[in-house]
N, C-alpha and C positions, 0 to 999 in steps of 0.2 A: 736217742730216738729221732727220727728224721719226722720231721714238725710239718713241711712246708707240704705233706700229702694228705693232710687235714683240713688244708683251706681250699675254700670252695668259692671263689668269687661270685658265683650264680646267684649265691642266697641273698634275696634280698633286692635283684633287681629288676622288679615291677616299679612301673612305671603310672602314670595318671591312668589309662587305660585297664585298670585291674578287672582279667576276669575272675576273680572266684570273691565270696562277699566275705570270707572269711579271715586271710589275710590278707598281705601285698600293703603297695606303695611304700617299701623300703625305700628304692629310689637309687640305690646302689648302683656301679658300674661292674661289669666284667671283666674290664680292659688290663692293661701290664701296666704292675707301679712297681717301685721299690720302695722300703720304707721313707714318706718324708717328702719322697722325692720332687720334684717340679714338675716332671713329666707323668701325667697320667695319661698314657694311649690304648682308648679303646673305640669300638665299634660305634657307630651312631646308626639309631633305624628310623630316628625321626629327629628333624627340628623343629619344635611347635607345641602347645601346650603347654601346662604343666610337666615336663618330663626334663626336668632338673639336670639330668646327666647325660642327655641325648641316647640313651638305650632304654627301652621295654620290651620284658621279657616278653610282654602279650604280640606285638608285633611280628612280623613274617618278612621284613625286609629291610635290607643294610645300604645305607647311602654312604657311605666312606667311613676313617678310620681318622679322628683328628686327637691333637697332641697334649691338649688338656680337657680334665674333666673335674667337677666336684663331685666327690661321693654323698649317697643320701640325703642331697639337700632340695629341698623343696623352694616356693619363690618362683619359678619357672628358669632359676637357675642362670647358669652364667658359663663362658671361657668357650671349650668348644672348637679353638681355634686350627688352621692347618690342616684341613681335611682332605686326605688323599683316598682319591678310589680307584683301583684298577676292571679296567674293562678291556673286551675286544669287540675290534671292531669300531662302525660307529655307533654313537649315543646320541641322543637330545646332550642339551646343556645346559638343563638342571638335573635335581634330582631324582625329581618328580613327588620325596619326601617331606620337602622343605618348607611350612606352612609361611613360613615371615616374609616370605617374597614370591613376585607373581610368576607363575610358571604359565607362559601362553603360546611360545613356539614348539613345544615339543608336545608328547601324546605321554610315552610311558616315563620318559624319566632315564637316568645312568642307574638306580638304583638296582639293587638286586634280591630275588628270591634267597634265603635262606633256612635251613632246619637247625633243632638245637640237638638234633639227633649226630649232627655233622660241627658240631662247636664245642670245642676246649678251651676250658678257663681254669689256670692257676697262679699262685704265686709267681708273679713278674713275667708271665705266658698268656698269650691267647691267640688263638688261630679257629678258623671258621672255611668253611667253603660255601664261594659263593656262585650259588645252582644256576643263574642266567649265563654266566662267562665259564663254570667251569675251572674256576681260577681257585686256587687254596691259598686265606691271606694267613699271614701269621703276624704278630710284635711281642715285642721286649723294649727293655728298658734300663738307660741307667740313670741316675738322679737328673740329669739336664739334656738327655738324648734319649728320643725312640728309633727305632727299628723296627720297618717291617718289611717280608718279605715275601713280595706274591710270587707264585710254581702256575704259571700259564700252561694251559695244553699245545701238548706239539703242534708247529704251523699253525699258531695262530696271531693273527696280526693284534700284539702286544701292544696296550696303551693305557696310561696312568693320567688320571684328572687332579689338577689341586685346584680347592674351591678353597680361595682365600679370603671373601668374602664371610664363609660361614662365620657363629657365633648364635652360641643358645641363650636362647630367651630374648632375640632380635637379628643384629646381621654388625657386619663392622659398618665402620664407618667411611675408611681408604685403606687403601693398601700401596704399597711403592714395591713393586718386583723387578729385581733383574736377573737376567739369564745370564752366569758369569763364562758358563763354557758348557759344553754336551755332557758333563756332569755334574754340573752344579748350578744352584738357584741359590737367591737369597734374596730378603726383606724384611718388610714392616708392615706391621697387619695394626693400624688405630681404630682401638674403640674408646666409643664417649658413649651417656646413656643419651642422646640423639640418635643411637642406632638400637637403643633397647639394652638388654643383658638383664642382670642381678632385680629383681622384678617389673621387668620393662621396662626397664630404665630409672624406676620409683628407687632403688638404691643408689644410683649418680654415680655408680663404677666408671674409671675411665684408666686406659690402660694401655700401654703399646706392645707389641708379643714381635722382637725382634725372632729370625731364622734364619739356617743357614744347612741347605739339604742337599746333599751326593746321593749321586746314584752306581751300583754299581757294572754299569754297563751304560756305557754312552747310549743319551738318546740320537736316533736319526733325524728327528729332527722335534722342534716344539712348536707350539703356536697357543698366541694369548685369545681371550676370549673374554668377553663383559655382557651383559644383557642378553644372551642367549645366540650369541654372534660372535663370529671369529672378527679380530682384527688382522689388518694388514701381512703378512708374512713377513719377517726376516727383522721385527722386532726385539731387541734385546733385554728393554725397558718397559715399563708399563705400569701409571700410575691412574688407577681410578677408584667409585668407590663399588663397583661389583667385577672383582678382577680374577679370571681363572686360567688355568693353563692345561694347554692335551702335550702330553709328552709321546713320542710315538718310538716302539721300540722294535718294528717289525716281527716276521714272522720267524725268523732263524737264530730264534733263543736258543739255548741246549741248558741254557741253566735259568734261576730265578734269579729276577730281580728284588735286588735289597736297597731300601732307598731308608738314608740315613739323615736326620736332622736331630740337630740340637736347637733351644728354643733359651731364649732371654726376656724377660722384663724388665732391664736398664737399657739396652740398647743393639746395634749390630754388632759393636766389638765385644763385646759381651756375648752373644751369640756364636760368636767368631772362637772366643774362649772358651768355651765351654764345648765347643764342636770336638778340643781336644780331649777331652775327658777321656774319651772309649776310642782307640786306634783303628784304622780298616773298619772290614763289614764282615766281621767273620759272627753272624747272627747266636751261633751256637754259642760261643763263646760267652757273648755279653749275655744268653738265656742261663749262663749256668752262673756267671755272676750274679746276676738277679735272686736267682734261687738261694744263692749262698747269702745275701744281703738279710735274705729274709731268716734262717735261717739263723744266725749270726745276733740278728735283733731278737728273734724267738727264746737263746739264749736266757732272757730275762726273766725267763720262767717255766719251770719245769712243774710238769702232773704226771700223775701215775694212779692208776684206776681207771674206771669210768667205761661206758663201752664206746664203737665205732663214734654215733651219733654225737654223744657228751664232746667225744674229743675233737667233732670236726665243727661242731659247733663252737665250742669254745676259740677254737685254732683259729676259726675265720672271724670272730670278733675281735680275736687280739689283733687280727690282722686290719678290718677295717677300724680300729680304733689308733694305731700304728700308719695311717695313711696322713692326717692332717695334727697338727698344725705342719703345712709344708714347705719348705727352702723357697724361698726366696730371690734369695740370692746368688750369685755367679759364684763361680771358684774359684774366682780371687776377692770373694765377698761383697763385692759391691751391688747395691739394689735400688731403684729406683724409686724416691718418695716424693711423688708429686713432682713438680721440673727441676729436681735436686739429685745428684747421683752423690751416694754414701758410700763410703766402705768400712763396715762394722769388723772389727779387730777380736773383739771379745766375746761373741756370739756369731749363731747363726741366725739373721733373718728370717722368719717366719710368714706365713700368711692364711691363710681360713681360718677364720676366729669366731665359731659359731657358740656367743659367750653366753647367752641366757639357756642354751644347753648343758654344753659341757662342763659348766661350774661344780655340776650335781654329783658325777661320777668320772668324767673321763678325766677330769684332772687330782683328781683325789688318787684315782689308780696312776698316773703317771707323775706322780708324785714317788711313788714305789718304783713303779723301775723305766721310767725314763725320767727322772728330775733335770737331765739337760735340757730335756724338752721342753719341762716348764721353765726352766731359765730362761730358755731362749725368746718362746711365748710371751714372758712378762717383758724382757727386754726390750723385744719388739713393740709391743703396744704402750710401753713410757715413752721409745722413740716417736710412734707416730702423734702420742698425743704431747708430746714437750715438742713438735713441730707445730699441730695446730693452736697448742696451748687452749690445750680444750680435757673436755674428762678421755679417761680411756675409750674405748671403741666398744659400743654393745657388741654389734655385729659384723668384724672387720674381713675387707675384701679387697685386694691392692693395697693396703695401705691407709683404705675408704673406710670410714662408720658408715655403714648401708643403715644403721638406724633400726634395723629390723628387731622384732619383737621387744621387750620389755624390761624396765628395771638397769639395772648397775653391775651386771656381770664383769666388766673388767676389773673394776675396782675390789669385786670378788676373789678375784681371781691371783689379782698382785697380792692382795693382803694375805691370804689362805697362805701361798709361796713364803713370805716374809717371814709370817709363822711358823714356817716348816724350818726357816732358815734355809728358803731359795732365792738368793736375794739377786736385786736387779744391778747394773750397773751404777746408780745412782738411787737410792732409798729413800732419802732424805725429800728429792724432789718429786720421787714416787707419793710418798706418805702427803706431801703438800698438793697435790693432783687431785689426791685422794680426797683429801680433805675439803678442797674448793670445790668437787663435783659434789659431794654430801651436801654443802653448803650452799648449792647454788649460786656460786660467788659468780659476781659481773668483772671482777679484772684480780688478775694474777700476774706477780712480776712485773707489776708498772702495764701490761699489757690486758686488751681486753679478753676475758676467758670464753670459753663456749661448754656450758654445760651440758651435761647427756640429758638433765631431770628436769621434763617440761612441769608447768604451773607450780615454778620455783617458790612462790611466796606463800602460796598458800599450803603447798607441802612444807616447807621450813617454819611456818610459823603453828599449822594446826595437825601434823602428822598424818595425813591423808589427801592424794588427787581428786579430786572432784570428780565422780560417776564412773570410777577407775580403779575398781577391788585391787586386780591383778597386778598393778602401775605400785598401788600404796604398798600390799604387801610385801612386794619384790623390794622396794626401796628400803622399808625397816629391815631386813633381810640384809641391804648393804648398808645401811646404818649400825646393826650390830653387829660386821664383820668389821666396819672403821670402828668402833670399841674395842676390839681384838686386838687392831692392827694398833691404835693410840695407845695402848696398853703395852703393847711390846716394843712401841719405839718407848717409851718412858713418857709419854703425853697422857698425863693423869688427867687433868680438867676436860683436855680432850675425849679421853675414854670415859668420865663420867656423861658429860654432855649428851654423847652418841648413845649410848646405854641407856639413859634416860627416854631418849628418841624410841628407839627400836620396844621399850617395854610399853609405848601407846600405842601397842598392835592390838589392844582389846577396848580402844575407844570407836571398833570398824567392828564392834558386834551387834548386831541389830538382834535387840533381846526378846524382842517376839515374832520373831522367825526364828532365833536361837541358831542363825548362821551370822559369817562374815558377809557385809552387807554395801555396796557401793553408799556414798555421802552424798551429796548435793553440796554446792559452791557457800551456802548456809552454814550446812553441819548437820541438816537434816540427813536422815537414809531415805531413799530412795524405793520407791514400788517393787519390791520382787513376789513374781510368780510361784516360787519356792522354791527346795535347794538345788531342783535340777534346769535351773532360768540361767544360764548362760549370757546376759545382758550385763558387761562392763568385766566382764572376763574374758583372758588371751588364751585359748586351744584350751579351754575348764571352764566348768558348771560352779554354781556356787558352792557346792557340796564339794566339789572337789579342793576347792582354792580354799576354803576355810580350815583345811585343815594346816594350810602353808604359814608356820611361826614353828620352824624345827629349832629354832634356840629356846625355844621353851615350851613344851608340850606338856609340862604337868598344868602350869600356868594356865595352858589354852584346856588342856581336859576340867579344870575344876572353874573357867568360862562356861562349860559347855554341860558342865554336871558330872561330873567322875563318873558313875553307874552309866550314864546316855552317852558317854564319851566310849566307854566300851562296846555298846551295843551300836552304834555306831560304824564303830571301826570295824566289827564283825558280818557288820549286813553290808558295809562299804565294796569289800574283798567278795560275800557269800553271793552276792547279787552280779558281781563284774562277768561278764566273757573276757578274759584273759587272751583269748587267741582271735577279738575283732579289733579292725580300724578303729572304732569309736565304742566306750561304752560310758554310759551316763554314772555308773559307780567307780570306781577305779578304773583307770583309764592308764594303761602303762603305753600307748603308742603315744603320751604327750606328759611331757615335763613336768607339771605341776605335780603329778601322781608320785615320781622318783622317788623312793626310799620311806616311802608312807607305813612299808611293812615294817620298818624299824620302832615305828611309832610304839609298839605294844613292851618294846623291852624297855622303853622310858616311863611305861606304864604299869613296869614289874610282871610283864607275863612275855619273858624271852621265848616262851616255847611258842607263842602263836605267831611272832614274827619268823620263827624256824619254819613251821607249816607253811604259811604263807609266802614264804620269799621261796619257796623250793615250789608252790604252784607255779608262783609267777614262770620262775624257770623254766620251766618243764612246759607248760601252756605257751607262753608269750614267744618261744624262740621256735622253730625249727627250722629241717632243713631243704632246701629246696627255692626256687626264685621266690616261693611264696612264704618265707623262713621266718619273716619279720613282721609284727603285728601294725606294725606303720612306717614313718617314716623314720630312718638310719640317725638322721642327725648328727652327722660328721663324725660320727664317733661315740655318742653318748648310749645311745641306745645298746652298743656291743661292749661300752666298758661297762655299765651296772651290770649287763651276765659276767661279767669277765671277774671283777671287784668281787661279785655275790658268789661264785664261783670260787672263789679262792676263801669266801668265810667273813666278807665285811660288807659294810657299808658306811661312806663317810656322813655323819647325819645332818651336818650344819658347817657348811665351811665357816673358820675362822676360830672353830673348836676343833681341834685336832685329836679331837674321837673315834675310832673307827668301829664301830659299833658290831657284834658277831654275830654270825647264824650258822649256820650247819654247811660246811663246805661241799663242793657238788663231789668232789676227789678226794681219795683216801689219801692221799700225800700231793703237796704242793711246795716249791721251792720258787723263793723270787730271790735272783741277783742283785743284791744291793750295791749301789754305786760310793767309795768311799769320798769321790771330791763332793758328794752332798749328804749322806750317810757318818751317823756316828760311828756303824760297825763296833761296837765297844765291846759287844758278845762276838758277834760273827760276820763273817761276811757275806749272809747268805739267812733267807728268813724262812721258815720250813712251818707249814702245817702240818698235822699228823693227824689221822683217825685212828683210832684201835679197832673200827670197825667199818664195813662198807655203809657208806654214809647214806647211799641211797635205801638200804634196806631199814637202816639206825640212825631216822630222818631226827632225831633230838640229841639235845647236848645234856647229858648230865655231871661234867665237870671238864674243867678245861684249866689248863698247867699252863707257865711260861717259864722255862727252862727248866721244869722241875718242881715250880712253886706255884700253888694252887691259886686261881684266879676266881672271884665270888664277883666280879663286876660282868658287867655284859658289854663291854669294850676293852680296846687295848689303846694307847694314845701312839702318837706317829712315832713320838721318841720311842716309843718302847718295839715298839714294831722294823725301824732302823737300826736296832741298836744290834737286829740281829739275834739267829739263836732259835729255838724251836717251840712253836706252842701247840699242845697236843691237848685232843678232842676225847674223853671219852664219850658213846655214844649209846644210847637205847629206841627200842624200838617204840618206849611210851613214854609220852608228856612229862619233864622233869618241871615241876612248877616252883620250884623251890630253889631249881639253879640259876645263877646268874642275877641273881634277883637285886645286886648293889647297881644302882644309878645314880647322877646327880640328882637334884633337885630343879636346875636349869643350867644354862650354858655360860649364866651371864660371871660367874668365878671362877 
């Protein structure tokens, strides 16, 4: 089945600007990637705001086409960089789009009119026509090199702008250009957070974005340009810090121009190397490479059933879920960390680590069928944090802890992998990382440490941040994933310790309000308005957050009153809109809400977490720019459809449970990989339905290889080891199936 006409890059990318109240602010790009790859090249229709990836779908106008983008991320976003615009004729010398910087000598701007009635987006493809020039842009992509290629109209006087300058969520900081010949440019575009980026600068990204760009057809001539002002003629060089270029390629085109760059984050030779990856400018070529890349990686999982929608839906999650963590590094591996160049032998350097996300689901599903990926992942963030000699990276960007949002996700994250038996280059010093960021230790290694987990003392000594619900719970969360992980290196005292820690998540119940409840610096709780008070909670209500202790929910249900723990959970879901940006009950466009429907099969009633995670689905997703009920989250938000989709949900990293519900597809097939894979049954893991699951939304018996299964999960080993687990299914509530749970996660 050819896969790659199921994805729809469109979905999803609304921008700050959202017109409809219903969904949007995915935050998605449209642009041409390959899996992974370095180069995300797509369209920008603004720099300014909240608009994370320099496209919104609500906008009407395109200011160039630059050579990286983050998908779905919020923050005001970051990269951005290399932004080429083709025009005719003359322009002003902005953009007139461009909010970070003053626009005073021109009127309208280079920017241009566009329709989405005139713009194609797919799988490593996009092309658009732009209605002020008349010009058809296109690009493509191969892991460290874009390509684009504008079709000007007859006789018209041809000219391509680069704004090297740009940079979303601020501006660079210098640039160094040289003109090496009438086909070729190259430089270095520095940015520090003194020019803004990753939340105006509040993340301290700092970053160089080496280039090196052909053209195919000599220009006539070039001329540099800064502040809205041509400089001198017959410059070859040019180093400031607002630096652009008019390339001019006259009127007696007969073909398009294809202008190719490959792009570095260690340096020029690096850029230099990488320029070889993809031979000439034959654009078709590298467009049908792309397509196969994708393709290729699609590989990893096959469906069968479902109609149009299900399948372009699902196709484009796995796609944007398949987009980050992305290469890093050159293609002779080496990457830049901090004023250090590396060259990593055993992995591929990675980079977007959006970890208080992704911990939930995208790496539970890429654990399944990219575990290279998580190798690589974990690799990467032991290297960046065995350089700072600090915890792993919450929120990594460059190389950078941008710090953002909350908790100990990387230390999640490595542990989970360890667990799985994905292990890092070094374990041993992994597990000791682990264990001094839990501990908030002041030196490791004879050196001083830097931990990720502020109001160390008074979290290490009393199990709770001070006026900080979301801070405390997230932490016992990676306290009892280090009990997992001290557990499986053979660190008994260790794993008691921790375990011990993580089980004083119900000393954060405030028993007359009968929620989780922020402390005071005392140990007193704190004044709340009630469950829906939002005060000392990250993107969740107090109702929301209190139900976050997934290693033990019978534990928190019979806190909460077993009988009012069910009525709860049922007005939680009964009361949510499933398809708004915000709702005060379940809230699936934000993190803390993930995999809540799971809760009911720890609670012996698999059937309502079957109901419920097939609302979610079918409400929270569709298709269209307006597709996503919030924001993308690099990935998180497309692997729980993709994960729930195929028939799971991982409930608690560091328990390698994969919890079931009713598959969206009557057959599914995931590629196991045997360098991380037991394969002991097969090489290849199959769901089955015996019926169309949308009609025969419940489970009433489920097999693994033939052998009847009365639990309501499958463990990771069993699910690797390969082999087929088959659904039978009914159109009414089997209450009686599945009904074997633990009791908690903590054995």
């Amino acid at each position: 089945m050819e896969k790659t006409k199921y994805v729809d890059p469109m979905i999803g990318t609304v921008g700050d600007e959202q017109s409809e109240s219903s969904h949007g602010g995915g935050k998605t790009h449209p642009g041409a990637c390959v899996p992974g790859g370095m180069v995300q090249l797509s369209p920008d229709t603004i720099t300014g705001g909240d608009n994370g990836t320099g496209y919104n779908y609500c906008l009407s106008t395109i200011e160039g086409f630059s050579f990286n983008h983050m998908s779905g991320i919020g923050w005001y976003g970051d990269l951005g960089n290399l932004q080429i615009m083709p025009v005719v004729g003359d322009t002003d010398l902005r953009s007139g789009s461009n909010e970070e910087v003053t626009f005073t000598k021109g009127t309208e701007g280079w920017k241009s009119a566009f329709s989405h009635e005139e713009e194609t987006a797919k799988a490593g493809y996009y092309s658009v026509k732009l209605q002020r020039y008349n010009i058809l842009a296109e690009a493509t992509v191969s892991p460290h090199i874009g390509m684009l290629r504008f079709t000007y109209p007859e006789k018209s006087d041809a000219r391509v702008i680069f704004n090297f300058s740009r940079r979303i969520g601020g501006k660079a900081d210098f640039e160094k250009i040289e003109i090496v010949n009438d086909r070729r440019i190259e430089g270095t575009i520095i940015c520090t957070p003194k020019g803004g980026g990753f939340g105006r600068g509040h993340g301290n990204i700092s970053y160089n974005l080496s280039f090196v760009c052909e053209f195919s057809h000599p220009a006539k001539k070039m001329q540099f340009f800064s502040n809205e002002e041509f400089q001198q003629e017959g410059l070859t060089r040019f180093e400031n810090e607002d630096a652009g270029l008019l390339a001019y390629f006259g009127e007696d085109l007969t073909e398009p121009v294809i202008i190719k760059s490959s792009i570095s984050y260690t340096d020029l030779d690096g850029a230099k190397n990488n320029f070889g990856e993809f031979e000439g400018f034959d654009f078709d070529k590298m467009r049908e490479d792309a397509n196969n890349a994708w393709e290729k990686v699609f590989d990893c999982v096959d469906v069968e059933g479902g109609d149009e929608t299900d399948l372009k839906i699902f196709h484009t999650c796995l796609y944007h879920t398949l987009l980050d963590p992305r290469i890093a590094a050159d293609v002779d591996g080496r990457f830049a960390l901090k004023e250090k160049i590396i060259k990593a032998d055993s992995y591929t350097h990675r980079t977007v680590f959006s970890g208080w996300d992704v911990y939930r689901s995208e790496f539970p599903l890429l654990s399944l069928i990219r575990p290279d990926v998580v190798r690589d992942q974990v690799c990467s963030l032991l290297k960046i944090a065995q350089d700072d000699n600090s915890s792993f990276p919450r929120w990594e960007l460059m190389n950078i802890n941008a710090g953002c949002m909350v908790g100990d996700p990387g230390l999640i994250v490595v542990a989970d992998a360890y667990i799985k038996g994905i292990k890092s280059y070094d374990d041993n010093l992994s597990y000791e990382i682990s264990k001094a960021s839990s501990l908030s230790k002041k030196e490791l290694f004879g050196k001083s440490f830097h931990s990720i987990r502020p109001y160390c003392e008074q979290y290490t000594k009393d199990a709770f941040v001070p006026k900080k619900i979301s801070d405390t719970l997230e932490y016992l969360l990676a306290d009892y994933t280090m009990s997992r992980f001290a557990k499986a290196m053979g660190k008994k005292e260790d794993a008691e310790y921790f375990e011990k820690r993580a089980k004083r998540y119900g000393e954060n119940f405030k028993p007359v309000l009968r929620f989780m409840a922020p402390r005071k610096e005392n140990g007193k709780f704190m004044f709340i308005y009630g469950k829906y008070d939002d005060n000392c909670c990250v993107e969740s209500n107090i109702y929301q957050q209190s139900w976050f202790v997934p290693y033990d929910v019978k534990g928190l249900s019979r806190l909460m009153g077993e009988k009012r723990t069910i009525r709860l959970l049922e007005n939680f879901f009964k009361k949510a809109k499933f398809d708004k940006l915000w709702s005060n009950d379940y809230n699936h466009s934000n993190e803390p809400c993930h995999n809540i429907t799971h809760y009911f099969s720890m609670l012996g009633l698999p059937h309502r977490t079957q109901y419920w995670t097939r609302r979610v689905q079918k409400e929270a997703y569709r298709t269209g720019a307006f597709g996503f009920c919030g924001n993308e989250d690099v990935g998180q938000l497309s692997a729980w459809y993709v994960l729930s989709a195929l028939g799971f949900a991982q409930l608690c990293p560091g328990y390698d449970a994969y919890f079931v519900n009713t598959p969206l597809f009557k057959k599914a097939t995931v590629k196991l990989d045997k360098a991380f894979h037991s394969c002991n049954e097969a090489e290849t893991f199959t769901v089955e339905c015996d019926k169309d699951p949308i009609k025969y939304p419940y489970i009433s018996k489920m097999k693994l290889n033939g052998k009847e299964i009365t639990r309501a999960y499958l463990t990771y080993g069993e699910i690797t080891a390969g082999g087929t687990l088959s659904f039978e299914l009914s159109k009414e509530p089997c209450e009686n199936a599945l009904n074997e749970v633990p009791e908690n996660f903590y054995n």
